[in-house]
LUMNU-418581 format. One line per 10 residues: number of its first residue (from 1); for each residue y, z, x of N, C-alpha, C. Coordinates in steps of 0.05 Angstrom, whole numbers, plus 5000, padded with zeros to 4 digits. Each point is the difference from the previous one (the first is absolute). Example, Ala and Ser with C-alpha at 12.3 -4.5 7.8 and 13.67 -1.06 7.14 Angstrom:
1) 4886,5156,5264,5024,5000,4982,5024,5000,5018  5021,4986,4993,5024,5001,5016,5022,5014,4985
END
This chain:
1) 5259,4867,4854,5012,5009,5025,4996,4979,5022  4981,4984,4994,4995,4975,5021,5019,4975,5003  5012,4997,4975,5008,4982,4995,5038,5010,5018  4998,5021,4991,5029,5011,5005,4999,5005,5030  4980,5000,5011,4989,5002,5033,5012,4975,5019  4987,4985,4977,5005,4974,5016,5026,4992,5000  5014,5000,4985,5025,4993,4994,5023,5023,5022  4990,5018,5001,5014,5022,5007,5002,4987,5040  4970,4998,5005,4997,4982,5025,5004,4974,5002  5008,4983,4985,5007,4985,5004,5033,4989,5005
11) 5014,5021,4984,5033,5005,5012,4997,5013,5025  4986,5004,5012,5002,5005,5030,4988,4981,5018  4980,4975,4986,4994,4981,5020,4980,5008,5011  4977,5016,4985,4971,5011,5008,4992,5000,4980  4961,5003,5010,4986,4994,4984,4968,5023,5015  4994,5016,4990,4973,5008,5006,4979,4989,5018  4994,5015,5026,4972,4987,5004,4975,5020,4985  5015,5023,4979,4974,5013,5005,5006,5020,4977  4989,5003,4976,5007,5015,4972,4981,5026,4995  5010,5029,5010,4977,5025,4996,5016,5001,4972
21) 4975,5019,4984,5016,5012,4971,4961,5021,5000  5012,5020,4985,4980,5023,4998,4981,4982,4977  4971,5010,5003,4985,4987,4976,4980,5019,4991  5004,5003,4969,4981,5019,4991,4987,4984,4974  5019,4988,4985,4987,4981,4986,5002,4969,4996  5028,5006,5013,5013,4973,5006,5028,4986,4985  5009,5014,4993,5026,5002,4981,5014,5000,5022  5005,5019,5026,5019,5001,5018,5006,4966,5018  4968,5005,5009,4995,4977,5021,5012,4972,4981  4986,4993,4981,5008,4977,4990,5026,5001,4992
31) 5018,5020,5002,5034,4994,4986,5014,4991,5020  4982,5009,5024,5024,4985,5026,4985,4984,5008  4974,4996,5004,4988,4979,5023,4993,4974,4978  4997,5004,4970,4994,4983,4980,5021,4973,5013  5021,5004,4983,5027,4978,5007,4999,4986,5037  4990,5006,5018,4999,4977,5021,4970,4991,4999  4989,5014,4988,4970,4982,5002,5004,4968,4985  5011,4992,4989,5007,4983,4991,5002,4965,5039  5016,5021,5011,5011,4989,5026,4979,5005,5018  4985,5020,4999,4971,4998,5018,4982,4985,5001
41) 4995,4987,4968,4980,4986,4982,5015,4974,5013  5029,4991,5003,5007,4974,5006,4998,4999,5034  4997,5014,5011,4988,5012,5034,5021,5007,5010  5009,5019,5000,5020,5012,5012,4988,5032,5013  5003,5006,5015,4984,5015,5024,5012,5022,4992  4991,5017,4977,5003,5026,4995,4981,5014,4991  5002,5020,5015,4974,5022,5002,5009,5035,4969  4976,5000,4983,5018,5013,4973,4974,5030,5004  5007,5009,5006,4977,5021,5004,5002,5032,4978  4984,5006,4985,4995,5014,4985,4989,5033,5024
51) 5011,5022,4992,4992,5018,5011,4994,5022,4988  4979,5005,5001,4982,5028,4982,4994,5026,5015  5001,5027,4999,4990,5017,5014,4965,4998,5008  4991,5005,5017,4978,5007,5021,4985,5014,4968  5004,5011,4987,4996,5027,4990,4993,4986,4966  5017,4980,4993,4988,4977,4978,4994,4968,5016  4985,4993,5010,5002,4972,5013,4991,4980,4977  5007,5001,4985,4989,4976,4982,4999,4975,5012  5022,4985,5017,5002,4975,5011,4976,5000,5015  4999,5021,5016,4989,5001,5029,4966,5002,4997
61) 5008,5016,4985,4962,5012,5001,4989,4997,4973  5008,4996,4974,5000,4987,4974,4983,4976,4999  4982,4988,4986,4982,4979,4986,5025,4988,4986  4991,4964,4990,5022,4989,4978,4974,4989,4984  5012,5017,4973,4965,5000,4984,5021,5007,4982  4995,5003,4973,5002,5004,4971,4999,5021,5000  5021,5014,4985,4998,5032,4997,5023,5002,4976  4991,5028,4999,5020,5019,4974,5026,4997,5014  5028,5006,4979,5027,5002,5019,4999,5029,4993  4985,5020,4988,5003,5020,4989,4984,5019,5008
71) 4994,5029,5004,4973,5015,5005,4980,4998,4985  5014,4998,4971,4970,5013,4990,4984,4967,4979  5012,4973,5005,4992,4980,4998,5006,4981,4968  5029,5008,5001,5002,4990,4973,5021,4972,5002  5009,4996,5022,5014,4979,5003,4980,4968,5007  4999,4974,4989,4995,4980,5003,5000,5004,5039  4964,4981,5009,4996,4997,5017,5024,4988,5023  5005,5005,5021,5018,4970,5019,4988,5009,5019  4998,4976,5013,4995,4999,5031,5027,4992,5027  4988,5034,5006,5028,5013,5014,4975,5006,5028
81) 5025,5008,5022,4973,5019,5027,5005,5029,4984  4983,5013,4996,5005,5026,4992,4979,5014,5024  5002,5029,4986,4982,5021,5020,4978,5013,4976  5000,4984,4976,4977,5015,4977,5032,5015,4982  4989,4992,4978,5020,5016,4977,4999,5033,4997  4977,5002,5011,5000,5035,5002,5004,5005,5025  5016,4991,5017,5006,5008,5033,5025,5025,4986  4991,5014,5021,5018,5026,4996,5013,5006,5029  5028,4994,4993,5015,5002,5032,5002,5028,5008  5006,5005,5027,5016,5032,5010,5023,4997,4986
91) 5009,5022,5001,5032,5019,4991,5013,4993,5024  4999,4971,5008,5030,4991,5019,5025,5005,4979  5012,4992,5021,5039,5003,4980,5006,4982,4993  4995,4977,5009,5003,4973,4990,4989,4992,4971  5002,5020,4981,4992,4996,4974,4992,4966,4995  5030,4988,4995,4993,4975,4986,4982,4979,5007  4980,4999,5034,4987,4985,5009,4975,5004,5001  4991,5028,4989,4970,5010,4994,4986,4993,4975  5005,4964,4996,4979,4993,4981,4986,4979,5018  4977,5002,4973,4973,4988,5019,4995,4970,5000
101) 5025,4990,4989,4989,4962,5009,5037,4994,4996  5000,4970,4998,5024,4984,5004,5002,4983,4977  5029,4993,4998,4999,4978,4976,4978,4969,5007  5001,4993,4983,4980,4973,4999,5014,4981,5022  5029,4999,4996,5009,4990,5017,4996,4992,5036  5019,5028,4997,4999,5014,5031,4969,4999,5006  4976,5001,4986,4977,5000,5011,4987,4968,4997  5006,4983,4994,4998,4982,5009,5012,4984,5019  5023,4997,5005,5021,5001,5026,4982,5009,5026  4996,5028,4990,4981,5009,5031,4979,4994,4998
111) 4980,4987,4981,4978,4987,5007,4996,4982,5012  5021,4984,4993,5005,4963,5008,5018,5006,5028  5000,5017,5012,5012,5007,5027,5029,4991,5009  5013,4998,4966,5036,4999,4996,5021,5023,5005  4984,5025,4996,5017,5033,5002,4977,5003,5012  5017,5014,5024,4986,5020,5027,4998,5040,4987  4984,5010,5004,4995,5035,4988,4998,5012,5032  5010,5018,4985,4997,5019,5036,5012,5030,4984  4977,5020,5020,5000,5028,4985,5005,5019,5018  5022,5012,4991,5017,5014,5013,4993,5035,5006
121) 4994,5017,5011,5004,5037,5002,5016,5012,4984  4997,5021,4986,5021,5011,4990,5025,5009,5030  4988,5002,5009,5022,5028,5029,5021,4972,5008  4981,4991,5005,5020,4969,5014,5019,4982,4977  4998,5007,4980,5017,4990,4983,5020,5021,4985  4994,5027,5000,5023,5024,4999,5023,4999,5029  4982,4991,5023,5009,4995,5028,5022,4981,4997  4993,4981,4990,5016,4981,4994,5022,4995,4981  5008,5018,4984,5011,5008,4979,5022,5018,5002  4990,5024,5020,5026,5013,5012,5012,4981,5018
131) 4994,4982,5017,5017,4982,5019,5014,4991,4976  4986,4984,4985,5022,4989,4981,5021,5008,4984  4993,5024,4991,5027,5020,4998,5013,5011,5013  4996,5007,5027,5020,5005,5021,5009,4976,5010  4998,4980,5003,5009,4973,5005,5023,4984,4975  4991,5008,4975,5010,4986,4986,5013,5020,4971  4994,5029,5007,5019,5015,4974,4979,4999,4977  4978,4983,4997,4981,5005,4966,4971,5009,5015  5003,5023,4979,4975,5002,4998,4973,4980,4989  4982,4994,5010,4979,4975,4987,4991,5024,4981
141) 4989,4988,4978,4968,5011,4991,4976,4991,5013  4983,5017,4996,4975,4991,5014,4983,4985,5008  5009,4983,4964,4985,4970,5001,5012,4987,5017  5032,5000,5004,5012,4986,5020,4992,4992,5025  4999,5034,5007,4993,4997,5032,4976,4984,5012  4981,4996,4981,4979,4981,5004,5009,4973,5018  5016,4989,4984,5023,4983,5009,5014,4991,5018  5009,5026,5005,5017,5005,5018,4981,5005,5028  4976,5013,5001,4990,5007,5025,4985,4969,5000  4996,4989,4992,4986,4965,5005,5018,4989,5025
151) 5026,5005,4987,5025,4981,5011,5010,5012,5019  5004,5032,5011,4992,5009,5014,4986,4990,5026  4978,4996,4990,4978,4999,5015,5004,4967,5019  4998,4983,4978,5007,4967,5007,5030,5004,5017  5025,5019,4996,5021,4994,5022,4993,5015,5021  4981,5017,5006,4993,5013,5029,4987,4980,5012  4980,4974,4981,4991,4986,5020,5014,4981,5006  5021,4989,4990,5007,4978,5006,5020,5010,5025  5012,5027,4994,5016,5010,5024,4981,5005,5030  4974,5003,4990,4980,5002,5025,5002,4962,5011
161) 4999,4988,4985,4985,4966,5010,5025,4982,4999  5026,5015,4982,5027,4985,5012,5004,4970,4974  4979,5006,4980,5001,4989,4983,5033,5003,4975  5011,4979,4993,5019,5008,4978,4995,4993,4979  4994,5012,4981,4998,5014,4971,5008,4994,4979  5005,4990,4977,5024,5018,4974,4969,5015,4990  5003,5024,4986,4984,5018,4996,5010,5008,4972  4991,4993,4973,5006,5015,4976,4985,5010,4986  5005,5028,4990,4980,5016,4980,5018,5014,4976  4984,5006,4985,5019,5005,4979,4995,5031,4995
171) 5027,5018,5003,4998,5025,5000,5005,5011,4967  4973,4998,4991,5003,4995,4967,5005,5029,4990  5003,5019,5009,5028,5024,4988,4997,5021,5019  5013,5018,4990,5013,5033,5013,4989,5018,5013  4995,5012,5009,4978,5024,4997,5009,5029,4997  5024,5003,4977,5007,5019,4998,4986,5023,4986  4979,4991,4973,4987,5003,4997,4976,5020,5007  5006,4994,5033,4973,4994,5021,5002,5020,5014  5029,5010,5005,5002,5029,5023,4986,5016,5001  4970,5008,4993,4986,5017,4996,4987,4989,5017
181) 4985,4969,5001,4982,4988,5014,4998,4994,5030  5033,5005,4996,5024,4993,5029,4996,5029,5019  5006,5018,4979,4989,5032,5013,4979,5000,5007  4974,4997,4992,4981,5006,5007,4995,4978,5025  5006,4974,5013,5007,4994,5014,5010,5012,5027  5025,5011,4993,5005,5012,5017,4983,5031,5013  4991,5010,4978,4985,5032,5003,4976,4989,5018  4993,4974,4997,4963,4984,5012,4978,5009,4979  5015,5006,4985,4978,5002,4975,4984,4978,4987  5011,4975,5013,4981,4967,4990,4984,4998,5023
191) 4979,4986,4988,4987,4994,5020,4990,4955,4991  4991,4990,5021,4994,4982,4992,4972,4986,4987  4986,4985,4983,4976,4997,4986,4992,4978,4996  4975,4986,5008,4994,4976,5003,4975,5004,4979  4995,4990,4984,4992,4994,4972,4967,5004,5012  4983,5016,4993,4975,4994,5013,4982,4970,4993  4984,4987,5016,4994,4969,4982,4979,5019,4991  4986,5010,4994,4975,5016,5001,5016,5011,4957  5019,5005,5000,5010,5006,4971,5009,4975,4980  5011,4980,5025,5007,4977,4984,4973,4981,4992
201) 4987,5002,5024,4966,4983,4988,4986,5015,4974  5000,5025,4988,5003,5016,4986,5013,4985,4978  5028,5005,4999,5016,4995,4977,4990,4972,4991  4998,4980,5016,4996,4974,4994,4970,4992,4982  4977,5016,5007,4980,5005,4991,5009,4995,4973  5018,5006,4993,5010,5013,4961,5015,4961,4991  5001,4986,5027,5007,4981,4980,4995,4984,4972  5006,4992,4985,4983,4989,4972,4991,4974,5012  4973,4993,4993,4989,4977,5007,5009,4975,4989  5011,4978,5006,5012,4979,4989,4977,4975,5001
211) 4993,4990,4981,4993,4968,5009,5008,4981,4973  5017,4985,5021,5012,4979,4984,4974,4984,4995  4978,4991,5011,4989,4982,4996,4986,4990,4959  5003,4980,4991,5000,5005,4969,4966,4990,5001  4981,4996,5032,4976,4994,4989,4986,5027,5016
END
């Protein structure tokens, strides 16, 4: 989808200052922000930012240490940021972003201070999701709105400081699915959840001890 991004902006004679995509493990983030990192790496002034709910922060509040990709520890070690292989998320709606670390990739990127993480509310990203469907006719899914409230957020400031923009995120599907999540939304039945550190220092405790050293 990155590749078709670029191309798609570039028959219009633009180019990105600034790439949101939802991140839960990193499949999303890297399909669109993957393909210009190439152009970042040669210095080209683009900002590719990965966005996670408040509620899983792996980027944000996550260790980059060696861990399971799995719960119960049967997958070959990688060193990803995770939150502990036994981190157990809330019952947000955003299903597909409630796992507890990142591809090897994407978490090296954000080590080496190449991909920017930033962790989003649930309320403020359902918030952001109805604009986008009253604005634009689709419903997001949830992981979307992650996304979507980043970019959001970056065009209120630049409209505050008078800054101009190109702003792309990738609204990676539907949320038809989702009308239940959308209701309860509207009823105020969500509320928003910031991951306690006090559970994640906890989960991390459980990491497997690694030492490369062979003496």
């Amino acid at each position: 989808i990155g590749e078709e991004a670029k191309k798609q902006l570039a028959m219009v004679g633009d180019y990105p200052d600034m790439i949101f995509a939802p991140c839960g493990g990193g499949s999303n983030f890297g399909g669109i922000a993957f393909p210009f990192f190439a152009d970042k790496a040669a210095g080209r002034d683009i900002q590719l930012v990965a966005v996670e709910p408040t509620s899983c922060p792996t980027l944000t509040k996550g260790v980059y240490a060696y861990d399971f990709g799995d719960a119960i520890g049967l997958t070959p070690l990688m060193k990803m940021f995770t939150l502990g292989h036994d981190f157990m998320p809330p019952g947000i709606h955003a299903g597909g972003l409630r796992y507890h670390g990142d591809s090897a990739l994407v978490s090296q990127l954000h080590y080496e201070g190449l991909v920017d993480a930033l962790a989003v509310p649930q309320l403020e990203t359902f918030e952001a999701g109805v604009l986008f469907a009253r604005c634009e006719g689709i419903v997001p899914a949830p992981e979307s709105t992650h996304a979507i409230a980043a970019a959001v957020r970056e065009a209120k400031r630049c409209a505050a400081t008078g800054e101009a923009k190109t702003l792309l995120f990738n609204l990676s599907g539907h949320g038809h699915f989702d009308m239940s999540s959308y209701d309860r939304y509207f009823s105020g039945e969500l509320q928003d959840y910031d991951y306690p550190e006090e559970a994640i220092q906890e989960s991390l405790k459980h990491l497997p001890q690694v030492d490369f050293n062979p003496n």
